[in-house]
Each structure stands twice: as structure tokens, then as C-alpha cells.
C-alpha atoms as one frame of an Amber mdcrd trajectory, in Angstrom:
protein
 -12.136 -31.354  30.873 -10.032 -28.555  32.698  -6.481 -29.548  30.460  -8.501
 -29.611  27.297 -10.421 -25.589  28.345  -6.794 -24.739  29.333  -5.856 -25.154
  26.291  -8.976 -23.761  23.505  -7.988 -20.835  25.861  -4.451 -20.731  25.117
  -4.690 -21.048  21.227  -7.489 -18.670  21.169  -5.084 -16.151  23.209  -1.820
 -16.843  20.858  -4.226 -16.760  17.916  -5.109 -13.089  19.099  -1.735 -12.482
  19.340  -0.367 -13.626  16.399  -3.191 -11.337  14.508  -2.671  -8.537  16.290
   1.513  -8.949  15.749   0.880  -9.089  11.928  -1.318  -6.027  11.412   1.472
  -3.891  12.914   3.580  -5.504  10.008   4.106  -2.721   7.687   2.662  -3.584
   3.964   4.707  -3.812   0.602   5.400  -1.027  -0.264   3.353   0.123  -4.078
   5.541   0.201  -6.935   4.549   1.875 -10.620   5.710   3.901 -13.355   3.430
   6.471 -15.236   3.735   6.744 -18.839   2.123   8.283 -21.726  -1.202   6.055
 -23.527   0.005   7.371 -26.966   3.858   7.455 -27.111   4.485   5.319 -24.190
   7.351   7.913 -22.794   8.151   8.079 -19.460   6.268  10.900 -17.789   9.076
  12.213 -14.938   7.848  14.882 -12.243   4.028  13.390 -12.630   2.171  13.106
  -8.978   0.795  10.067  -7.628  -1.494   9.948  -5.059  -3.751   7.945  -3.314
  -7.072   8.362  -2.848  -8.888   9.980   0.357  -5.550   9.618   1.894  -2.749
  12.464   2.307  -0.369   9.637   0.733   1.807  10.901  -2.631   5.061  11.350
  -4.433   6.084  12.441  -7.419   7.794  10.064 -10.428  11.336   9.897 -10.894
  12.966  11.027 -14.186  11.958   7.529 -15.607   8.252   7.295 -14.744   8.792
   5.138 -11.024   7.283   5.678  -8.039   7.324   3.840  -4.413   4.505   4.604
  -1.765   5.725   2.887   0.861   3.120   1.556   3.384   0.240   2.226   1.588
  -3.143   1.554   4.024  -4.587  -1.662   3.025  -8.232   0.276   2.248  -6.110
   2.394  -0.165  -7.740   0.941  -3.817  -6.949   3.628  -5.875  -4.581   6.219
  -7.321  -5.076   9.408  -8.533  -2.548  10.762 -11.298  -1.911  14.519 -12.403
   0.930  15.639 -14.779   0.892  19.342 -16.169  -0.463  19.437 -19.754  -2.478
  16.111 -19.350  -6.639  15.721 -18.903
């Protein structure tokens, strides 16, 4: 009965662990472009942000964008380009 506590008490431990080693993983990074609805033209220079977070950039002269390590909670972006509503 000892061996087999020993033991729950040792996977519970590296199960702990293990969970705790993965959160600190950093998360794929969030990859887009932002283009017009109409014309379907790159929009370059447009800012993408996410939501309730200080997290942005600004597309590339194509339309991409990376966030890198976006916060998992992070569901939503927020996108502003001069001369658009």
C-alpha cells in the first residue's frame, strides 16, 4: 500500500510539472493579412490590435501581420486604417 501511494504521489507531482512547464511555452504566434471587402487590395500601414490588451502592429506593404505571443484569452482583434469606418 506504501509503493502504490509512492507512486499516485509521484505522477500527480510530474503531472504538475509537466503543466506548469507547458504554460511557460510561448504560443504560435497570430498570423493575418488585412484587405479591402470591396476590391480585395492589400491594405499596407493598417493597425492591428488586440483587444483589452496593449498588443499591436501595423501591416506590412502587402496586408501581413505577426503578433507574436498573443495571450491565450486574447479572442479578438481590433482593425483601424485611415479613410475606413
Amino acid at each position: 500500500m506504501h509503493l502504490r501511494s509512492a507512486c499516485l504521489l509521484i505522477i500527480l507531482f510530474l503531472t504538475c510539472f509537466l503543466t506548469q512547464l507547458n504554460a511557460q511555452v510561448p504560443g504560435d504566434p497570430l498570423k493575418g493579412y488585412v484587405l479591402d471587402f470591396k476590391s480585395k487590395e492589400a491594405l499596407p500601414n493598417a493597425n492591428v490590435r488586440l483587444k483589452d490588451t496593449d498588443r499591436g502592429v501595423i501591416t506590412n506593404t502587402e496586408g501581413y501581420f505577426i503578433i507574436l505571443n498573443p495571450p491565450a484569452d486574447a479572442d479578438t482583434l481590433l482593425v483601424s486604417y485611415i479613410g475606413y469606418r
